[in-house]
C-alpha positions as CSV (number, residue, x, y, z in Angstrom):
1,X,14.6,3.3,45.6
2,X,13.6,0.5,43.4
3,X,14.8,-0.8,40.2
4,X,12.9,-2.8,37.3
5,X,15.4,-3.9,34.7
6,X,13.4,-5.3,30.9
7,X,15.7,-7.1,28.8
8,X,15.3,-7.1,25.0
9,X,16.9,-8.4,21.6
10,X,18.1,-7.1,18.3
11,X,20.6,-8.2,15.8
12,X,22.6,-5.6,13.7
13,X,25.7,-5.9,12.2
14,X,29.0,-3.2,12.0
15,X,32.5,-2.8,10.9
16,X,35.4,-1.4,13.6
17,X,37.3,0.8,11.0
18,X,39.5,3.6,10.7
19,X,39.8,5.2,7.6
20,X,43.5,7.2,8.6
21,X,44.9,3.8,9.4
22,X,46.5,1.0,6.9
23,X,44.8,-2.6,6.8
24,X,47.8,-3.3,9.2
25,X,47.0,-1.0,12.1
26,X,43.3,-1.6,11.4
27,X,44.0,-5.3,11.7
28,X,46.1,-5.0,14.5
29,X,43.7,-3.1,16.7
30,X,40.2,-4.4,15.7
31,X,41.0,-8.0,14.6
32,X,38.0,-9.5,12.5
33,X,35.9,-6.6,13.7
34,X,37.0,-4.6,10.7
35,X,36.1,-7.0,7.9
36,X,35.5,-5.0,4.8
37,X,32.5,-7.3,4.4
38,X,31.2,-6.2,8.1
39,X,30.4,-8.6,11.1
40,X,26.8,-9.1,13.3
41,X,26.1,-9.8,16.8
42,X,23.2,-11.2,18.5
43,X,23.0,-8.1,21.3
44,X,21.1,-8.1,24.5
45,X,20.3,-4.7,25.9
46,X,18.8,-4.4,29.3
47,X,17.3,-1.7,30.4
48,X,17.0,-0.2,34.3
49,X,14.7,2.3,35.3
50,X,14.3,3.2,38.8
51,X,11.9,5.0,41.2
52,X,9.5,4.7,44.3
53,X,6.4,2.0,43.4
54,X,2.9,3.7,42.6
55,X,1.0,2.7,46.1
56,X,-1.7,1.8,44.3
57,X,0.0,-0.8,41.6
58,X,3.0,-1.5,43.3
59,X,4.9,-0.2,40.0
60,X,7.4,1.8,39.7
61,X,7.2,1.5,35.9
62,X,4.4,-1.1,34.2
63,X,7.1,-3.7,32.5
64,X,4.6,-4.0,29.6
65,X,5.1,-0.3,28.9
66,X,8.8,-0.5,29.3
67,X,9.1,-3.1,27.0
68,X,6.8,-1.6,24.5
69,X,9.1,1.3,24.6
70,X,12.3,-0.5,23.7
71,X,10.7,-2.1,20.8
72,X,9.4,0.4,19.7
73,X,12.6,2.9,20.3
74,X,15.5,0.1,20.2
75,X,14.9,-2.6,18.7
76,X,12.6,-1.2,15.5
77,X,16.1,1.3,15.5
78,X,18.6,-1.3,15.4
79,X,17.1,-4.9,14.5
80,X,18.7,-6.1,11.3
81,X,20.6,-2.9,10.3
82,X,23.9,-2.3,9.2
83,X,25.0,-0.1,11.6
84,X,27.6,2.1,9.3
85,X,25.4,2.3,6.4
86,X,22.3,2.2,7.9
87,X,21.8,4.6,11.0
88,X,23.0,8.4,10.8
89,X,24.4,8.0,14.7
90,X,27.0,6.3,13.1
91,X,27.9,8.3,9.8
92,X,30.6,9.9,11.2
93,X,30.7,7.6,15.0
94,X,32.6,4.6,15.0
95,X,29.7,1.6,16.0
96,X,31.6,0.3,19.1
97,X,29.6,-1.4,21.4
98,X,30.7,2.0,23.7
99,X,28.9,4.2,22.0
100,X,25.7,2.0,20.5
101,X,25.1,1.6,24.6
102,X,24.9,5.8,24.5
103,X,22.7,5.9,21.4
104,X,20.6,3.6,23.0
105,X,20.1,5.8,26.2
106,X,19.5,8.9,23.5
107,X,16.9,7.5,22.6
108,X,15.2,5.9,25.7
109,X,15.4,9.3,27.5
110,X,13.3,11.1,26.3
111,X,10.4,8.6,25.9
112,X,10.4,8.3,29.9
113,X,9.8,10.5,32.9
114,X,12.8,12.7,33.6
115,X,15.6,11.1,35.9
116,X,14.0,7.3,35.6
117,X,16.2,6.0,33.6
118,X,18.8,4.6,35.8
119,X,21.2,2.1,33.5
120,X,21.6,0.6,29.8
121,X,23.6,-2.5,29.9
122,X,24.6,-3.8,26.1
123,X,26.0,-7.3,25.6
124,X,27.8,-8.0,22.3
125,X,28.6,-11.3,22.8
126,X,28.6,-13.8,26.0
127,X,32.1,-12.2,27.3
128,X,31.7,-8.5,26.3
129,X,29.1,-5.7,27.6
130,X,29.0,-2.4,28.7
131,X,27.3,-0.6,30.8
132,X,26.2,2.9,30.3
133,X,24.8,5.2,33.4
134,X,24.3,8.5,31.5
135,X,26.4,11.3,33.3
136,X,25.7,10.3,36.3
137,X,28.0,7.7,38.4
138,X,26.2,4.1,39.6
């Protein structure tokens, strides 16, 4: 098996917030992540797709497409949003980095042939990522 990995870039901001909990709690927890007045990040999202290269091309995957593909599903999606206000994933979702990573896999999936789509790796900032394998274990 091979693996092709595309990295890409958005910027989008958020607000860690729980509306049951006091400004203490909320404090306490998510630190200047729940600012009332939100927060951004500069995110990196890389994206792995995996299979056997075309014996003709030596692709698994043309990396031109790929990245086409993320623009056009990822970053046009997230690039300079608001993500409470402005993306219904996260109207009733909190925007952690956890579960942007599965959004972004949501909507990857489909645009690519069944069972390619290997990883999504998210990085918030230069000491936080995640890495999201769908339901299946790395």
């Amino acid at each position: 098996m091979v693996y092709l990995t595309r990295r890409e870039h958005f910027n989008a901001a958020h607000r860690l917030y729980v509306s049951q909990w006091s400004e203490d709690r909320n404090k306490e927890v998510f630190g200047p992540c729940c600012n009332p007045n939100f927060h951004g990040h500069n995110f990196n999202v890389w994206v792995t797709v995996r299979g056997q290269p075309d014996p003709v091309t030596g692709f698994i995957m043309n990396a031109k497409d790929l990245g086409r593909i993320i623009r056009e599903q990822i970053v046009a999606y997230f690039d300079h949003k608001n993500l409470n206000l402005d993306l219904e994933d996260f109207r009733d979702r909190q925007p952690s980095t956890e579960n942007v990573v599965q959004v972004i896999w949501k909507r990857l999936e489909p645009h690519l042939p069944s069972g390619m789509l290997y990883r999504v790796k998210l990085e918030e900032t230069e000491r936080i990522s995640v890495e999201y394998y769908g339901e299946q274990e790395p």
